[in-house]
BAVODO-293100 format. One record per residue (C-alpha): residue in three letters; x, y, z. Coordinates in pm, whole numbers. Layout:
N
<type = Ala; c1 = X; c2 = Y; c3 = Z>
...
END
This chain:
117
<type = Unk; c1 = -2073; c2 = 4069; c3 = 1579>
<type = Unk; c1 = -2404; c2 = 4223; c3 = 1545>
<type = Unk; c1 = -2698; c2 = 3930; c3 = 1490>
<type = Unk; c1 = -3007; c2 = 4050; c3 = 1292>
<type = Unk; c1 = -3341; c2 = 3833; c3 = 1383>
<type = Unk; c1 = -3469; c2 = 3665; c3 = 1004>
<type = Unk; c1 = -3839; c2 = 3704; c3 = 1058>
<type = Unk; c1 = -4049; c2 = 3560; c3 = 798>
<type = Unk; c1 = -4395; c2 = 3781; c3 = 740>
<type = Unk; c1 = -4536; c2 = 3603; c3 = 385>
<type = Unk; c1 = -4396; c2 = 3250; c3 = 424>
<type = Unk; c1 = -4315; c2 = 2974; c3 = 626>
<type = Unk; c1 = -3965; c2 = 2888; c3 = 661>
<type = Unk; c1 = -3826; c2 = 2552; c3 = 650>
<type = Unk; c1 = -3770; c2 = 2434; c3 = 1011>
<type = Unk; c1 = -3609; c2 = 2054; c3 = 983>
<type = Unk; c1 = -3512; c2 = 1817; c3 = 770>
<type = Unk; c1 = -3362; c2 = 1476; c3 = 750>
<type = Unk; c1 = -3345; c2 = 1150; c3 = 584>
<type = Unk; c1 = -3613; c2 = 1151; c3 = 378>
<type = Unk; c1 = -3845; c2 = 1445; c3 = 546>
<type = Unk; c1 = -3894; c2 = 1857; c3 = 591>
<type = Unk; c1 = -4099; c2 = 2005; c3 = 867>
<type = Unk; c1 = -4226; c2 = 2324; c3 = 723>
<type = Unk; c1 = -4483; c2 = 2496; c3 = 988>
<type = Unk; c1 = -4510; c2 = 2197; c3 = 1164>
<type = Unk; c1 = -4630; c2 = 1967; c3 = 912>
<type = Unk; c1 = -4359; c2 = 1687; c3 = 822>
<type = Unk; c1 = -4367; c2 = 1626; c3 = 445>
<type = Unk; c1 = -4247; c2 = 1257; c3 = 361>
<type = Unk; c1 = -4011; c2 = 1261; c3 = 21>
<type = Unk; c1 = -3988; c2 = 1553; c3 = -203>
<type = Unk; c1 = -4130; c2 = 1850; c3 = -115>
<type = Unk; c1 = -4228; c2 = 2184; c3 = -304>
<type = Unk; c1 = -4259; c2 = 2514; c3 = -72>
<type = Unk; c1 = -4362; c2 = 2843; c3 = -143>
<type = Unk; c1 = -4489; c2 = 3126; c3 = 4>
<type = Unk; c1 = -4846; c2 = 2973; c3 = 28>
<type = Unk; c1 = -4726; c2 = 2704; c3 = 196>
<type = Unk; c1 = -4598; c2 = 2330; c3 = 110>
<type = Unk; c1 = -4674; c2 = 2005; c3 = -31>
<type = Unk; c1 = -4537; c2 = 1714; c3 = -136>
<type = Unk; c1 = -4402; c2 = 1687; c3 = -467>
<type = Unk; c1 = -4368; c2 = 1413; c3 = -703>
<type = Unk; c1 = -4025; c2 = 1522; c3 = -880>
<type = Unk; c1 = -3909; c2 = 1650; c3 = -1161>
<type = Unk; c1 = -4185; c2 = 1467; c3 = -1358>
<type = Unk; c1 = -4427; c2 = 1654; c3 = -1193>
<type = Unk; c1 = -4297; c2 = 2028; c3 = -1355>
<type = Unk; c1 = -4662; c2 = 2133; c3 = -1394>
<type = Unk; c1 = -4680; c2 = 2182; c3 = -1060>
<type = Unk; c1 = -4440; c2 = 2422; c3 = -1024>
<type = Unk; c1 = -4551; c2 = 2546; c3 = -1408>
<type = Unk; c1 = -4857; c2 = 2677; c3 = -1203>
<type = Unk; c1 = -4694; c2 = 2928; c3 = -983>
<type = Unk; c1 = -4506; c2 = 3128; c3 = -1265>
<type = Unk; c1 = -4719; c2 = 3413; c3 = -1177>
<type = Unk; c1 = -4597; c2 = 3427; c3 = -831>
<type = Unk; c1 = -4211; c2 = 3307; c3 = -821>
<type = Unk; c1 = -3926; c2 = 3420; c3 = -1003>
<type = Unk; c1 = -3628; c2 = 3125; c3 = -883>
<type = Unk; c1 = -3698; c2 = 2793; c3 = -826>
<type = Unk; c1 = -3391; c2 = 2646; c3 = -562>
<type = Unk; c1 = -3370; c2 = 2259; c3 = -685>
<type = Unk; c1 = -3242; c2 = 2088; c3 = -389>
<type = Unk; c1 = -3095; c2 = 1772; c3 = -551>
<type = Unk; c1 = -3083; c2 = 1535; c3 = -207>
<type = Unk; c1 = -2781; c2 = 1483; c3 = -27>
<type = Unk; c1 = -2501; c2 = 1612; c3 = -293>
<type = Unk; c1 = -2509; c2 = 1841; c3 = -603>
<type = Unk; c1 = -2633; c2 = 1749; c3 = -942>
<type = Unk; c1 = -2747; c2 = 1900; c3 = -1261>
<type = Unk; c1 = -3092; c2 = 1940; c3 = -1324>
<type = Unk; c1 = -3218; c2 = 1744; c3 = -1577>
<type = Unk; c1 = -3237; c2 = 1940; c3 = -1911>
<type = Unk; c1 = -3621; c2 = 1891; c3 = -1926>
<type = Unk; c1 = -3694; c2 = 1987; c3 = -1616>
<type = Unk; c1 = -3472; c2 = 2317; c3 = -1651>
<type = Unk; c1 = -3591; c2 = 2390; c3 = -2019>
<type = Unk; c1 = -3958; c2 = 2436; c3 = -1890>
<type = Unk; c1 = -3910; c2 = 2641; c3 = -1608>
<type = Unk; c1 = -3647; c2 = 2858; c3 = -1854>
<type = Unk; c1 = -3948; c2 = 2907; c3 = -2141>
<type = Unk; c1 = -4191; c2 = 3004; c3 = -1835>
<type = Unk; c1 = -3940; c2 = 3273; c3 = -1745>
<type = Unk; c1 = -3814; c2 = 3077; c3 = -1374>
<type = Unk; c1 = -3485; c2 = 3107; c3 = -1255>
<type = Unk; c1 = -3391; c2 = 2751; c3 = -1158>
<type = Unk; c1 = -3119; c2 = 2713; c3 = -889>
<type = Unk; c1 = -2923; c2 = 2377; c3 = -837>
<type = Unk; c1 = -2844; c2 = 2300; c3 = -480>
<type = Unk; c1 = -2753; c2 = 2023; c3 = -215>
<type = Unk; c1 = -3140; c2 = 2014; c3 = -30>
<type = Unk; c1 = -2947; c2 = 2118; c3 = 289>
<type = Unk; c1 = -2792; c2 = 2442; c3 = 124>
<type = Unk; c1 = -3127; c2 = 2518; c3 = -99>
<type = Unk; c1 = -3321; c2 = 2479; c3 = 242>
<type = Unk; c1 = -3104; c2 = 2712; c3 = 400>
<type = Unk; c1 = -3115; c2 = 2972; c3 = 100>
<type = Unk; c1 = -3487; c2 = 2925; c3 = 51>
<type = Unk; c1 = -3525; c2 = 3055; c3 = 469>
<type = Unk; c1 = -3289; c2 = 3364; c3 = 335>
<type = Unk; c1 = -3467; c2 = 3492; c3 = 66>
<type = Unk; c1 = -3833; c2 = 3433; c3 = 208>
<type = Unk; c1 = -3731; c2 = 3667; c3 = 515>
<type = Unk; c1 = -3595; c2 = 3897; c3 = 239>
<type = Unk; c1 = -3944; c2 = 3873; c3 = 110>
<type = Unk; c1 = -3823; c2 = 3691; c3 = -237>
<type = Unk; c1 = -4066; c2 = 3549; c3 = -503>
<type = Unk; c1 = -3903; c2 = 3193; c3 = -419>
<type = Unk; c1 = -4026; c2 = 2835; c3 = -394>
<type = Unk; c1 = -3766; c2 = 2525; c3 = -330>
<type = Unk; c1 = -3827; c2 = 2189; c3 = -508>
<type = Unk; c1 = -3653; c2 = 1975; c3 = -282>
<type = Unk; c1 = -3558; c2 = 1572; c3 = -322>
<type = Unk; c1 = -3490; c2 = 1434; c3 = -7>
<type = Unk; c1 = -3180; c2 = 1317; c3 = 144>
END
């Protein structure tokens, strides 16, 4: 089996996570997080949809990592992003972290709103 190197040129992949943190670059973001290609920051939830409102310009998908175990996104959440013209992406955190690291090497117009586990 032939193993290709993921190298990440634009963004900063998601190193770690665990109950209740990520480590993106380095920096260890308590509770949800929102990461992009111009970096990351905590996030106050799905209340807090403005804040991923402001990047429509430079994503296309939003992966929703939904803590430990799937679940829906809630409808409001989901309608904004839809009428902004985002992609929205429901996901364990684990598997959206994971995908997120995928896409960014593939150079992707991605950011992952992630609850914690």
């Amino acid at each position: 089996m032939q193993l290709t190197e993921m190298t990440f040129s634009q963004a900063q992949p998601i190193q770690s996570y665990g109950p209740g943190f990520f480590r993106i670059g380095g920096q260890v973001i308590e509770g949800a997080a929102l990461i992009h290609a111009e970096g990351a920051q905590s996030w106050a939830g799905v209340d807090a949809v403005e804040t991923v409102l402001a990047m429509r310009d430079k994503i296309d998908v939003v992966l929703f990592g939904t803590g430990q175990a799937m679940a829906p996104v809630p409808a409001v959440f989901r309608s904004a992003l839809e009428e902004a013209g985002i992609g929205v992406e429901p996901m364990a955190s684990p598997q959206a972290c994971r995908t997120y690291n995928v896409l960014v090497s593939e150079g992707r117009r991605v950011a992952a709103a992630l609850l914690p586990l």
